[in-house]
Backbone as ProteinMPNN parsed JSONL, in Angstrom:
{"seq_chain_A": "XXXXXXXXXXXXXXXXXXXXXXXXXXXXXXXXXXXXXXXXXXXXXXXXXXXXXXXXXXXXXXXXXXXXXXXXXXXXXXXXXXXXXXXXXXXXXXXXXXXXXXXXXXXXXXXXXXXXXXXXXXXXXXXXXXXXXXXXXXXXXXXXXXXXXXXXXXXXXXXXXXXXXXXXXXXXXXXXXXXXXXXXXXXXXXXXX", "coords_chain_A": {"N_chain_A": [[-4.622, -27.286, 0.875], [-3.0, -24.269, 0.579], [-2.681, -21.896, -2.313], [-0.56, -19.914, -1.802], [1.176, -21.274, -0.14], [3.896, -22.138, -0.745], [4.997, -19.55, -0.258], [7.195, -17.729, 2.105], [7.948, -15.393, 4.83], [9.942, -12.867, 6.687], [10.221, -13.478, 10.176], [8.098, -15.118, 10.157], [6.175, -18.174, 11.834], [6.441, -21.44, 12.616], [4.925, -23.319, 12.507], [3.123, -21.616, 10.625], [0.718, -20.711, 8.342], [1.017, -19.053, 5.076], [-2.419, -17.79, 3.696], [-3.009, -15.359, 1.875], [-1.704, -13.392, -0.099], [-1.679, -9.719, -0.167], [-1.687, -6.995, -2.222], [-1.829, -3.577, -3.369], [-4.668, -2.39, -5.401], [-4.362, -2.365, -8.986], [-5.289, -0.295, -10.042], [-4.762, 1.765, -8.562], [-1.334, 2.148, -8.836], [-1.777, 3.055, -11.811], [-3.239, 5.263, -12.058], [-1.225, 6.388, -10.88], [0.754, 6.73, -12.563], [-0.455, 7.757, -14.223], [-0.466, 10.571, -14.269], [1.696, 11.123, -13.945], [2.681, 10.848, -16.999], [1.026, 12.483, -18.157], [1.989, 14.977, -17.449], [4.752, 14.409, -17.903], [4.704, 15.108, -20.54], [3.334, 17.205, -21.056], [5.478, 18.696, -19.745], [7.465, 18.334, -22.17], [6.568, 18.945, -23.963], [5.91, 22.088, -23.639], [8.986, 22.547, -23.402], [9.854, 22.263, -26.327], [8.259, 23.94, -27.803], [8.942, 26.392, -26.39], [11.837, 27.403, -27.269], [10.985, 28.712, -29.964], [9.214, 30.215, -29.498], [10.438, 32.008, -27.814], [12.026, 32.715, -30.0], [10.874, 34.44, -30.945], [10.639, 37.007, -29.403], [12.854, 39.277, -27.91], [14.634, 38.535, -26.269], [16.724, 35.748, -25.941], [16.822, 32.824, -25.191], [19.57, 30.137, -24.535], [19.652, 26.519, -26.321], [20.858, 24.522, -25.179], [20.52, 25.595, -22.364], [18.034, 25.407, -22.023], [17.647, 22.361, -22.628], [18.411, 21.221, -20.454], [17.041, 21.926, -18.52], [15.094, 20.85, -18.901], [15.909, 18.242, -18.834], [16.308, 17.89, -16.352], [13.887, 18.264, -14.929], [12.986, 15.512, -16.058], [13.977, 13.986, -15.234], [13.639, 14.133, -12.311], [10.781, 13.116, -12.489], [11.464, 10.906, -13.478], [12.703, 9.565, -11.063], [10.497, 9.62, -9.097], [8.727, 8.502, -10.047], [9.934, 5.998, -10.087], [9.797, 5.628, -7.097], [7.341, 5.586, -6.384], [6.682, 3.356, -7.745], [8.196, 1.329, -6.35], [6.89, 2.075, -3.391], [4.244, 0.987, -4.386], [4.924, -1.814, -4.587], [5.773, -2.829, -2.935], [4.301, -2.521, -0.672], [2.872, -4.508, 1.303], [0.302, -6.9, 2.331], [0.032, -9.422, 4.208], [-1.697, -12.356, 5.228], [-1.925, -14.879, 7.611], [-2.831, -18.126, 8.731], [-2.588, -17.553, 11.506], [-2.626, -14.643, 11.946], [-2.327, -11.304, 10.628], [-0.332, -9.519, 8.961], [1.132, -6.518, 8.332], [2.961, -4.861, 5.817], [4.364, -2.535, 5.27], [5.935, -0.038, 3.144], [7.749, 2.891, 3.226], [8.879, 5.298, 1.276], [12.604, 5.122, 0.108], [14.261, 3.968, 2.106], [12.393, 3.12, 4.758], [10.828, 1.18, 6.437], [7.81, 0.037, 7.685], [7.09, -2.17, 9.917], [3.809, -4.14, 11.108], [1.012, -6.116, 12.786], [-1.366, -8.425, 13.59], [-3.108, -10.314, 15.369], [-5.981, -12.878, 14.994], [-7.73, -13.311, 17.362], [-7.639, -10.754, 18.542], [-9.309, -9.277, 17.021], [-12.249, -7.33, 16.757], [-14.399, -5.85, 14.916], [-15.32, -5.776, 11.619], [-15.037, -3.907, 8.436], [-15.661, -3.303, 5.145], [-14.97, -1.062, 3.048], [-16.229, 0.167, -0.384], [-16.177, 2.575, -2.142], [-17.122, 4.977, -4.467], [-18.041, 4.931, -8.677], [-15.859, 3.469, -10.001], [-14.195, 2.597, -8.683], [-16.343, 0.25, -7.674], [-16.804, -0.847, -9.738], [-14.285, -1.82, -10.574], [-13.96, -3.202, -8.3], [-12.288, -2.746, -5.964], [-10.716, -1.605, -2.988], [-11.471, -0.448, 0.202], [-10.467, -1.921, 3.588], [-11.107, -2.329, 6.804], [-9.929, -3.252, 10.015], [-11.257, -2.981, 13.261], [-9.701, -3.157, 16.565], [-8.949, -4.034, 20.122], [-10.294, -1.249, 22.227], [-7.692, 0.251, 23.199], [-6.112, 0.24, 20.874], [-5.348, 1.492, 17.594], [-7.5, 1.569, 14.64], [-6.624, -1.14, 11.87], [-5.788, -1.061, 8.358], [-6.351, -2.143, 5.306], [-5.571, -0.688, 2.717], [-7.294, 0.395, -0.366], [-7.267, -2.115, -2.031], [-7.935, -5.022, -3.814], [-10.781, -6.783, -4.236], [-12.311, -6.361, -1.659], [-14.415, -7.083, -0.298], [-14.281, -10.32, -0.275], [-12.086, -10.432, 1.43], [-12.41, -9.475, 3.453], [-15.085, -11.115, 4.896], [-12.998, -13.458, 4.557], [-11.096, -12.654, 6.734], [-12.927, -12.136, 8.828], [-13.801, -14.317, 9.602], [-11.594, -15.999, 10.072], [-11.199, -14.466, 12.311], [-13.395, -15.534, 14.178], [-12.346, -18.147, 14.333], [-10.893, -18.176, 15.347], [-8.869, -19.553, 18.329], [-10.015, -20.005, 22.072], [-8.464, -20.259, 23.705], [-5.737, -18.909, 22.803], [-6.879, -16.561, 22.421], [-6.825, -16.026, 25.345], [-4.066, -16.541, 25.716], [-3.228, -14.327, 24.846], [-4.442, -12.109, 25.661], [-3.563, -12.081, 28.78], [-1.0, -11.7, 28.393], [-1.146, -9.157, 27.694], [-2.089, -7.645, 29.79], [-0.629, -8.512, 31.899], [1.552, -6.795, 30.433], [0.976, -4.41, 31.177], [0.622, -4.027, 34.096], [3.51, -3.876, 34.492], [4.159, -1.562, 33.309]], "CA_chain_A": [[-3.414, -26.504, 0.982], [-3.111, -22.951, 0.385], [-1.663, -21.593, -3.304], [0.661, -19.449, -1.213], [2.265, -22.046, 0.352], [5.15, -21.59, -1.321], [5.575, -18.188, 0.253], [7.84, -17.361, 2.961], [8.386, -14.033, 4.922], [10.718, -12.989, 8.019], [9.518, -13.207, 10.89], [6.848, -16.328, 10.206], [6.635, -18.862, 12.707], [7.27, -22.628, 12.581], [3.828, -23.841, 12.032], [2.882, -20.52, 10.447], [0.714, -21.325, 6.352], [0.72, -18.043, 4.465], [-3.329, -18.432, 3.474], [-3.228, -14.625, 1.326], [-0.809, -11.882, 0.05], [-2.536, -8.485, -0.982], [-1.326, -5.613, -2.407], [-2.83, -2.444, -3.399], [-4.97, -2.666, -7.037], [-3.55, -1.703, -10.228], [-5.479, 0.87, -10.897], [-4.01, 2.746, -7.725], [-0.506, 2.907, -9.632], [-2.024, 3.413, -12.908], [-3.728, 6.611, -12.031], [-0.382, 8.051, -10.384], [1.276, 6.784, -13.332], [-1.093, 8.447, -15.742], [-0.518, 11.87, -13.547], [3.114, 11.165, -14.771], [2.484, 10.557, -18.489], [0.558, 14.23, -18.529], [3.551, 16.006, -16.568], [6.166, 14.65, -18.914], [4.204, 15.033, -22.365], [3.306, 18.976, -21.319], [6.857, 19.555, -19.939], [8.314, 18.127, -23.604], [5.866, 20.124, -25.431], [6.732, 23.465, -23.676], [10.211, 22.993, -23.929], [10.015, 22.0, -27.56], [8.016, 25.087, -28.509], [9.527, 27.309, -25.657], [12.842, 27.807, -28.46], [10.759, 28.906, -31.077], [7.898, 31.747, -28.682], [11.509, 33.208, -27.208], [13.168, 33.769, -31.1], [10.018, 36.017, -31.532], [11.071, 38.19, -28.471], [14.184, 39.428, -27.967], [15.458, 37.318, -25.313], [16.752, 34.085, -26.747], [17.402, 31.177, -24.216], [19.822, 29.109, -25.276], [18.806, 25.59, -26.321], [21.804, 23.699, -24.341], [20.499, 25.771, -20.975], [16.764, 24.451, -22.047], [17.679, 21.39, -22.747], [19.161, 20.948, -19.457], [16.123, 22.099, -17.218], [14.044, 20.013, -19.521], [16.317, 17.155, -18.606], [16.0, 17.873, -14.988], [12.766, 17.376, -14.539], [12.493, 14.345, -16.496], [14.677, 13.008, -13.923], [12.885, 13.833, -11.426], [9.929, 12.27, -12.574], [11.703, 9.528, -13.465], [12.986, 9.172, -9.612], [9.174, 9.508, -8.353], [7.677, 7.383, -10.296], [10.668, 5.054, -9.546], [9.372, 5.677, -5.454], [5.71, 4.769, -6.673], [6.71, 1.425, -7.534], [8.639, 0.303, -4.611], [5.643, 2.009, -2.241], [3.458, -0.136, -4.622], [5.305, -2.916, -4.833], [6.829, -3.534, -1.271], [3.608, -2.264, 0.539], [2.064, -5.646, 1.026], [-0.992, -7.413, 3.386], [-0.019, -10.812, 4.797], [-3.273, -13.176, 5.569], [-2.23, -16.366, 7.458], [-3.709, -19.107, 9.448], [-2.498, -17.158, 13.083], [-2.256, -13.074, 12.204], [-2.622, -10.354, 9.68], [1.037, -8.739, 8.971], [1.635, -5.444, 7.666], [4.299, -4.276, 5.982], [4.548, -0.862, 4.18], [6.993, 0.612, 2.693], [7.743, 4.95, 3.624], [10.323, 5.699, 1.172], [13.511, 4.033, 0.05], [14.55, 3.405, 3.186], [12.316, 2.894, 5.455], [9.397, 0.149, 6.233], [6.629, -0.464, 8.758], [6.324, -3.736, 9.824], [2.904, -4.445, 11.999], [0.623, -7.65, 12.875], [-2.41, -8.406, 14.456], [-3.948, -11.608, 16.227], [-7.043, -12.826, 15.113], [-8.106, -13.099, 18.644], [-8.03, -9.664, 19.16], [-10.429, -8.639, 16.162], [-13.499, -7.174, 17.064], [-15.487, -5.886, 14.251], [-13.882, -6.059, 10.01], [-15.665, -3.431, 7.628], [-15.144, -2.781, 3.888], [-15.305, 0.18, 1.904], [-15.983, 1.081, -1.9], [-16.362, 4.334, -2.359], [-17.063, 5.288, -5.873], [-17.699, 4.806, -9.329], [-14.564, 3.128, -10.825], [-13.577, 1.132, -7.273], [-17.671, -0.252, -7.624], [-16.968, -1.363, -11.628], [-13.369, -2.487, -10.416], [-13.807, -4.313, -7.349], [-11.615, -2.261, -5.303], [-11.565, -0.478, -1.789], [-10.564, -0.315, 1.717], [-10.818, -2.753, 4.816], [-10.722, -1.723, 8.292], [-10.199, -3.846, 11.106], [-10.953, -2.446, 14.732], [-9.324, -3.904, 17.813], [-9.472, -3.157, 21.275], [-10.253, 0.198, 22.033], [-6.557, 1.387, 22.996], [-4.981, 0.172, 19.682], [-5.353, 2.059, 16.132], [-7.497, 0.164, 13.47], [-5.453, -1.742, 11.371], [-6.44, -0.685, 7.401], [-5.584, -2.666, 3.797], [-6.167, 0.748, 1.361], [-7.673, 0.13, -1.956], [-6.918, -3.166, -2.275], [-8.493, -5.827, -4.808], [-11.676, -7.745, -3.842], [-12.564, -6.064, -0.422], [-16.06, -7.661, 0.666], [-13.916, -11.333, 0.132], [-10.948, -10.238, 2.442], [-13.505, -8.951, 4.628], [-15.444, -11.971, 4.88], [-12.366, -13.666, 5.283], [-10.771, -12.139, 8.313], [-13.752, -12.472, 9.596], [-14.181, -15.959, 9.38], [-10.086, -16.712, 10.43], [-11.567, -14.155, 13.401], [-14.112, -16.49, 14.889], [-12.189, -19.327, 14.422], [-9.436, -18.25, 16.914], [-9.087, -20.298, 19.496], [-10.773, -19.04, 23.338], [-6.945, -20.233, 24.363], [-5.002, -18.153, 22.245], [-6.83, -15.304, 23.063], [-7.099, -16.031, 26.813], [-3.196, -16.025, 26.105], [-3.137, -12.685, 24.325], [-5.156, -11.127, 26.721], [-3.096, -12.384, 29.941], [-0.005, -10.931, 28.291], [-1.225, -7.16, 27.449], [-2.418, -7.92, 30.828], [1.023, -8.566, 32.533], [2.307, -5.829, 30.196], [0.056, -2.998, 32.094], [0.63, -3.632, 35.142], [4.67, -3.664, 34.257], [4.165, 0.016, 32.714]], "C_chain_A": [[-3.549, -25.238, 0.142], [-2.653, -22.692, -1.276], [-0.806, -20.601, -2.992], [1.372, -20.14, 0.012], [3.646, -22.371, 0.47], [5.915, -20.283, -0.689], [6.168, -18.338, 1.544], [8.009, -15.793, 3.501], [9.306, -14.001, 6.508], [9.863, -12.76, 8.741], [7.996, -14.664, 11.305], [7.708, -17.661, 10.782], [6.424, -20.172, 11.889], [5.893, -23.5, 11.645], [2.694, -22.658, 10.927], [2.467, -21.034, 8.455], [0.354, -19.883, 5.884], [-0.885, -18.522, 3.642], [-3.668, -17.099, 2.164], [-2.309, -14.048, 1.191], [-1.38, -10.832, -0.644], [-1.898, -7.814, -1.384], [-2.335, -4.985, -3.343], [-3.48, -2.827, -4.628], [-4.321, -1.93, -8.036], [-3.999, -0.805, -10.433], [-4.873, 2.003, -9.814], [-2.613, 3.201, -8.551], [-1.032, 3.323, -10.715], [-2.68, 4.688, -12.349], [-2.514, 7.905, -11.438], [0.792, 7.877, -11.924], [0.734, 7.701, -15.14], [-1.006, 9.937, -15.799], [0.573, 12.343, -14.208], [3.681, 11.567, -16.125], [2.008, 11.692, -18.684], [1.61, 15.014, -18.321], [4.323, 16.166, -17.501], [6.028, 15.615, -20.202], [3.974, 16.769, -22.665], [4.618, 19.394, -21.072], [7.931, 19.152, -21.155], [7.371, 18.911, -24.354], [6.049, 21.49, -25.048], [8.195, 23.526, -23.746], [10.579, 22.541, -25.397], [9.539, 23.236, -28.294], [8.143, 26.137, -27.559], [10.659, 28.266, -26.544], [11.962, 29.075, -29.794], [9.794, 30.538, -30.77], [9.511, 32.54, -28.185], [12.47, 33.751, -28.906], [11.725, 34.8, -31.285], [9.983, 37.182, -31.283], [11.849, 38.296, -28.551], [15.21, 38.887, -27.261], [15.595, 35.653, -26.258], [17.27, 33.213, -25.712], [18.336, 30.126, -24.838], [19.539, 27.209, -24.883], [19.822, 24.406, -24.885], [21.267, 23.918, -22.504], [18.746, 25.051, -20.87], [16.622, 23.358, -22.202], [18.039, 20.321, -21.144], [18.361, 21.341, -18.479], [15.061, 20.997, -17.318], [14.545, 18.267, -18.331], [16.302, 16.52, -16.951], [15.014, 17.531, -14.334], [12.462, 16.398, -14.913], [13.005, 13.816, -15.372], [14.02, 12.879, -12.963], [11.981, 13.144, -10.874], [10.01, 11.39, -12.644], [11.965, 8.648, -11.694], [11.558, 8.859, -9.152], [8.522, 8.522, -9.266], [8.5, 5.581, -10.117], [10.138, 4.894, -8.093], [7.893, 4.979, -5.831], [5.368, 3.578, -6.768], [6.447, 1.158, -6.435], [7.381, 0.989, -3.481], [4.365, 1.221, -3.136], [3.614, -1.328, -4.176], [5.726, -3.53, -3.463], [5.817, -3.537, -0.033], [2.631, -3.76, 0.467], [1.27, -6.14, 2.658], [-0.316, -8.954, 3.012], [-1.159, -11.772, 5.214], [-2.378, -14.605, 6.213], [-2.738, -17.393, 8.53], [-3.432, -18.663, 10.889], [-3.061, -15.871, 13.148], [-2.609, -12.878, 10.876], [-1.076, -9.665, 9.768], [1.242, -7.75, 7.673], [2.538, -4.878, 7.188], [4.189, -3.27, 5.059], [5.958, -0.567, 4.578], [7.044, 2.252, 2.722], [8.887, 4.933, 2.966], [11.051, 4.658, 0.497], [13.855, 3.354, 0.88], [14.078, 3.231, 4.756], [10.752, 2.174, 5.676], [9.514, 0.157, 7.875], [6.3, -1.838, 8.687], [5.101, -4.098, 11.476], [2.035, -5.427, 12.086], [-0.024, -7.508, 13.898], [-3.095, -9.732, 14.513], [-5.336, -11.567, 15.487], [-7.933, -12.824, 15.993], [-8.177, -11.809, 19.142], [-9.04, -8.337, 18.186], [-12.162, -8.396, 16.726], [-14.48, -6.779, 16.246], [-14.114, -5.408, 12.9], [-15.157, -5.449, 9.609], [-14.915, -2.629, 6.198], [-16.009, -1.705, 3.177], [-15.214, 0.331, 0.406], [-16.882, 1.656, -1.965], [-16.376, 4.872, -3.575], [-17.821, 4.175, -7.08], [-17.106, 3.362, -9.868], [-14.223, 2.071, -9.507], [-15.162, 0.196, -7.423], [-17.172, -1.519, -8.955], [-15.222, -2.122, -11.293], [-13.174, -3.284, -9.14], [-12.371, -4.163, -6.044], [-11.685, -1.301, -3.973], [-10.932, -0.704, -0.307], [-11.339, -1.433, 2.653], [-10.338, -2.344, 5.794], [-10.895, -2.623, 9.667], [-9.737, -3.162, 12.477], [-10.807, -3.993, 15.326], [-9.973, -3.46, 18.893], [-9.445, -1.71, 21.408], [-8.513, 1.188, 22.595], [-5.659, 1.345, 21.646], [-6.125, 0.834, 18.386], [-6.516, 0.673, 14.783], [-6.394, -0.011, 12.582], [-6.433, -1.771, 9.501], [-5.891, -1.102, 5.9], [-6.415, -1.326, 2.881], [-6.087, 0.228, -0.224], [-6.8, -1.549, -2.797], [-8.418, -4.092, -2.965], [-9.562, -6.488, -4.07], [-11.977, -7.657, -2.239], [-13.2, -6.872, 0.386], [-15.271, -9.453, 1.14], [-12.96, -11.45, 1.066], [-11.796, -9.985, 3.968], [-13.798, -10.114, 5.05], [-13.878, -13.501, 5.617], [-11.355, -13.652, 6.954], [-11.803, -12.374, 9.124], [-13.88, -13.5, 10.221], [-12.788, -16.424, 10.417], [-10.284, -16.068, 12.159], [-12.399, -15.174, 14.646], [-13.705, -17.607, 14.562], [-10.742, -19.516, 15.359], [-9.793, -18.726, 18.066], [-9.429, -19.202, 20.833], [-8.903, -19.422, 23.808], [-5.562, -19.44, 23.669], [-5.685, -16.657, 22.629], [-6.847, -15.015, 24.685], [-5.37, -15.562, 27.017], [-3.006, -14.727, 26.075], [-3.222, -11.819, 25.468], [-4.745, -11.098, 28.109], [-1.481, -11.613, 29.163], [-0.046, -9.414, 27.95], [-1.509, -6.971, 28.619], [-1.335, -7.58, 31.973], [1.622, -6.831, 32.051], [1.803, -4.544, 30.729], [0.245, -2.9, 33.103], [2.324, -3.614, 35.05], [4.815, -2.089, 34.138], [3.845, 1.187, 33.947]], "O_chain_A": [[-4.186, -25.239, -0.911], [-2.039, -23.716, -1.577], [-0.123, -20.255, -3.956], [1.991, -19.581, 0.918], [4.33, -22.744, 1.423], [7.13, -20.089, -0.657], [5.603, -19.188, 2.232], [8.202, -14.941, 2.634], [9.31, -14.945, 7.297], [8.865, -12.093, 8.471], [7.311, -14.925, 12.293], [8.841, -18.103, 10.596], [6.251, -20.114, 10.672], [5.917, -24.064, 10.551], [1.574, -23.033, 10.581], [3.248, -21.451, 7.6], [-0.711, -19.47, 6.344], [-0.791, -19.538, 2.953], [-4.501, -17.48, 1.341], [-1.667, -13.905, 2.232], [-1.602, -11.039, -1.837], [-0.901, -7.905, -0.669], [-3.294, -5.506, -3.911], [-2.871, -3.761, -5.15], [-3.757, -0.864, -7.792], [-3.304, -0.063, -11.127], [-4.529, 3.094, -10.269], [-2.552, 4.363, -8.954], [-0.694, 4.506, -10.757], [-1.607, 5.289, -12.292], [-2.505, 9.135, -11.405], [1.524, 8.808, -12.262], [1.15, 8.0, -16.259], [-1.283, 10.601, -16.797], [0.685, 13.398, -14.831], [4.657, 12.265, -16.399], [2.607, 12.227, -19.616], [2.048, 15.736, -19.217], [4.7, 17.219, -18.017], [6.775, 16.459, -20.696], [4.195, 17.439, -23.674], [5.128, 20.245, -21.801], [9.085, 19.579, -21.126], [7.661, 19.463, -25.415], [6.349, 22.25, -25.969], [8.683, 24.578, -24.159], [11.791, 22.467, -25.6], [10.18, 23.65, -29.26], [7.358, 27.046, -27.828], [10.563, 29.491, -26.609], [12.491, 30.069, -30.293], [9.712, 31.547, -31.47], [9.544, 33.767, -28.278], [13.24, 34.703, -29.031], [11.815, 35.905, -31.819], [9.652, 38.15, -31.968], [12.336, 37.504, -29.358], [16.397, 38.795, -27.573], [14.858, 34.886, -26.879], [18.494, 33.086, -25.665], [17.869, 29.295, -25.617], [19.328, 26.695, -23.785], [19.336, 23.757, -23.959], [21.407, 23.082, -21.612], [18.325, 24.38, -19.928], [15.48, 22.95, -21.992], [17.914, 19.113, -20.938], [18.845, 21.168, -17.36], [14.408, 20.427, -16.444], [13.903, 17.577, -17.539], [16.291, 15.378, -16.491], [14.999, 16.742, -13.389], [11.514, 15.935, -14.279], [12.306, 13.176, -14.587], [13.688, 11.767, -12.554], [11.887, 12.668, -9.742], [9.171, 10.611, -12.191], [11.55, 7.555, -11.309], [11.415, 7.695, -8.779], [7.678, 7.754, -8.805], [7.969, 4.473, -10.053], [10.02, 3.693, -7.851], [7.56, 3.855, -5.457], [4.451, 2.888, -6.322], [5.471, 0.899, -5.732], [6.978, 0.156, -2.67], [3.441, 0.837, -2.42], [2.779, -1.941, -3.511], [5.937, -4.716, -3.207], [5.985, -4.069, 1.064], [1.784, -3.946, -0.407], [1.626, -5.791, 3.784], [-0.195, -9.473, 1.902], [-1.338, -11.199, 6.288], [-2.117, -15.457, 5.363], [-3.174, -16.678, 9.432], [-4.029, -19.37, 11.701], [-3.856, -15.622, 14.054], [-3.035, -13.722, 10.087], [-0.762, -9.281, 10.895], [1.432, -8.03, 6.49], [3.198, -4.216, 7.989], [3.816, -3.542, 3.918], [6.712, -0.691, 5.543], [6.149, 2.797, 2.076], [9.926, 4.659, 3.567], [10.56, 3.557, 0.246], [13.872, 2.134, 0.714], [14.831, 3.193, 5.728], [9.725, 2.599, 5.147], [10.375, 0.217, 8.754], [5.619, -2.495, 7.9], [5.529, -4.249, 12.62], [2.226, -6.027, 11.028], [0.267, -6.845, 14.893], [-3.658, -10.124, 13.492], [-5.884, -10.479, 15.313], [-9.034, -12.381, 15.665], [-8.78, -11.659, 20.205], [-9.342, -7.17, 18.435], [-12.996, -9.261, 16.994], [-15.594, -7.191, 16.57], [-12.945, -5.025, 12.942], [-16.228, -5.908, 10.008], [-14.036, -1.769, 6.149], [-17.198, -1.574, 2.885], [-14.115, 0.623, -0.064], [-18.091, 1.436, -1.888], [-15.286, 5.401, -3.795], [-18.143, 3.019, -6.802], [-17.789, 2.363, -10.096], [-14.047, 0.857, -9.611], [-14.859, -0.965, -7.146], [-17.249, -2.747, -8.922], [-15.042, -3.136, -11.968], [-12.182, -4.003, -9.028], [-11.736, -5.048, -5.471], [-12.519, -0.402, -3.865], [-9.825, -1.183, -0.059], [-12.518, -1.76, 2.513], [-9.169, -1.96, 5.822], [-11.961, -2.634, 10.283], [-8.603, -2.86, 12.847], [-11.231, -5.118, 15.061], [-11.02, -2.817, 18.956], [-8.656, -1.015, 20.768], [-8.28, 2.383, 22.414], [-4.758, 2.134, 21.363], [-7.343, 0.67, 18.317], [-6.307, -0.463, 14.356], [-5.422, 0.74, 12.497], [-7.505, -2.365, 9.382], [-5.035, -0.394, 5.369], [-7.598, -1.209, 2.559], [-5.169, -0.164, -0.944], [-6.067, -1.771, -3.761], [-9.595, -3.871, -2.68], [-9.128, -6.853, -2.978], [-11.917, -8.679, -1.555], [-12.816, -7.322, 1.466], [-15.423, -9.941, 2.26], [-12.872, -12.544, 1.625], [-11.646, -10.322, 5.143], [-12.881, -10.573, 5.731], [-13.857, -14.155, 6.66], [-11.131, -14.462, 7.852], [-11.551, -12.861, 10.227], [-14.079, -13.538, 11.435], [-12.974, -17.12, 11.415], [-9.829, -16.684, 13.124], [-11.967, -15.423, 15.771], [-14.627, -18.407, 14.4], [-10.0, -20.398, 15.789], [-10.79, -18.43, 18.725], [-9.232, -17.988, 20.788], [-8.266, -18.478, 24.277], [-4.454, -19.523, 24.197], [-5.0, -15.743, 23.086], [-6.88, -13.876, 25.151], [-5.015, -14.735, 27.857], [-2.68, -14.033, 27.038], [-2.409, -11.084, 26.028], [-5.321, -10.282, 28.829], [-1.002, -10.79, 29.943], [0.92, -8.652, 27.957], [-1.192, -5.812, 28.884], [-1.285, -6.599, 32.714], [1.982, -5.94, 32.821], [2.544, -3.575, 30.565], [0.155, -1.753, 33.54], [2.572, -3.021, 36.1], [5.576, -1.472, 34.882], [3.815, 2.386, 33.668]]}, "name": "protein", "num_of_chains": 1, "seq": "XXXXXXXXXXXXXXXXXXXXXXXXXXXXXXXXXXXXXXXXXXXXXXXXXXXXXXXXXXXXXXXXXXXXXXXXXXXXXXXXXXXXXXXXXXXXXXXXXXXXXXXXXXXXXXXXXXXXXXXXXXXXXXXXXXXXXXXXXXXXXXXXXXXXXXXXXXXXXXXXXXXXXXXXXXXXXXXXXXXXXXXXXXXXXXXXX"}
C-alpha cells in the first residue's frame, strides 16, 4: 500500500490509489524568494539614505511622502511573493494507479486542471539541465502522447530520472483493454466532430 493513501483529490474515481504527489523543488521558490530579499533590502537602503543625499540639495522630500512610496512597494512585494506561494504550493503532479493529473494554479483565481491515461503514453523523457539541478536532483519530465495532443510536462520537479522511470513502468503496465477503450472513444469522438 501506497504512503499516499491517505490522500484524496476531486475528481478521483472509486477504485482510484493515489501512488505519488509532486510538486515543484524548493529551490524553485527559494531562488524567486531570494530575488525578493535583494529588492526589499536595496529598496530600504535607498529610501533610508534617499532623506539624507536630498538635505544636501536643495530639494527636500518630505519623509512622510518617502515613507509612503517606500511602503508601497513593500506591499507589493509582499502581494507577489504572496502569488509565488500559492503558484508553488497549489501547482501540484498527481501519480496514480490509472492517470497522471495536473493541476496548476494561474493566479489567484484561476487553475488548470488536466490528466492523462497511461495507455496513451508513448515515449517519458527527463531533463537536468545544469549545475545546481545536477547537485540537487532536480529537473523537468516530458511525457509525449499521440501526435495531435500537447506533451504533458512536470517543471523542475524533485527526483526526475525516478518519476521518469516510473511513468514509464505504470505506462507498460496499462492494460491492451483500457487502451483499446481509450482509443475507440477519441475514435467515436472524430467522427462526431
Amino acid at each position: 500500500m501506497s504512503s499516499f493513501s491517505r490522500y484524496h483529490f476531486q475528481g478521483q474515481r472509486e477504485n482510484e490509489e493515489v501512488l505519488r504527489i509532486i510538486h515543484r523543488h524548493w529551490f524553485n521558490i527559494f531562488l524567486q524568494y531570494t530575488g525578493i530579499g535583494c529588492t526589499t533590502t536595496i529598496l530600504i537602503f535607498v529610501f533610508s539614505t534617499l532623506p539624507q543625499v536630498a538635505a544636501l540639495s536643495s530639494d527636500t522630500l518630505p519623509p512622510v511622502f518617502l515613507s509612503f512610496i517606500l511602503n508601497t512597494f513593500l506591499l507589493f512585494l509582499w502581494l507577489y511573493s504572496f502569488l509565488i506561494w500559492v503558484d508553488y504550493y497549489f501547482d501540484v503532479w498527481i501519480i496514480t494507479n490509472e492517470r497522471i493529473v495536473n493541476i496548476e494554479q494561474k493566479g489567484f483565481f484561476n487553475r488548470e486542471v488536466s490528466e492523462l491515461q497511461f495507455s496513451r503514453i508513448q515515449d517519458v523523457t527527463s531533463v537536468v539541465d545544469g549545475f545546481i539541478p545536477t547537485m540537487l536532483n532536480f529537473g523537468d519530465v516530458y511525457v509525449q502522447t499521440a501526435a495531435e495532443e500537447k506533451r504533458f510536462a512536470f517543471r523542475q520537479i524533485p527526483d526526475p530520472y525516478t518519476i521518469k522511470d516510473m511513468v514509464m513502468q505504470l505506462s507498460r503496465s496499462a492494460t491492451p483493454e483500457e487502451a483499446r477503450r481509450i482509443n475507440e472513444k477519441v475514435t467515436v469522438g472524430k467522427r462526431v466532430a
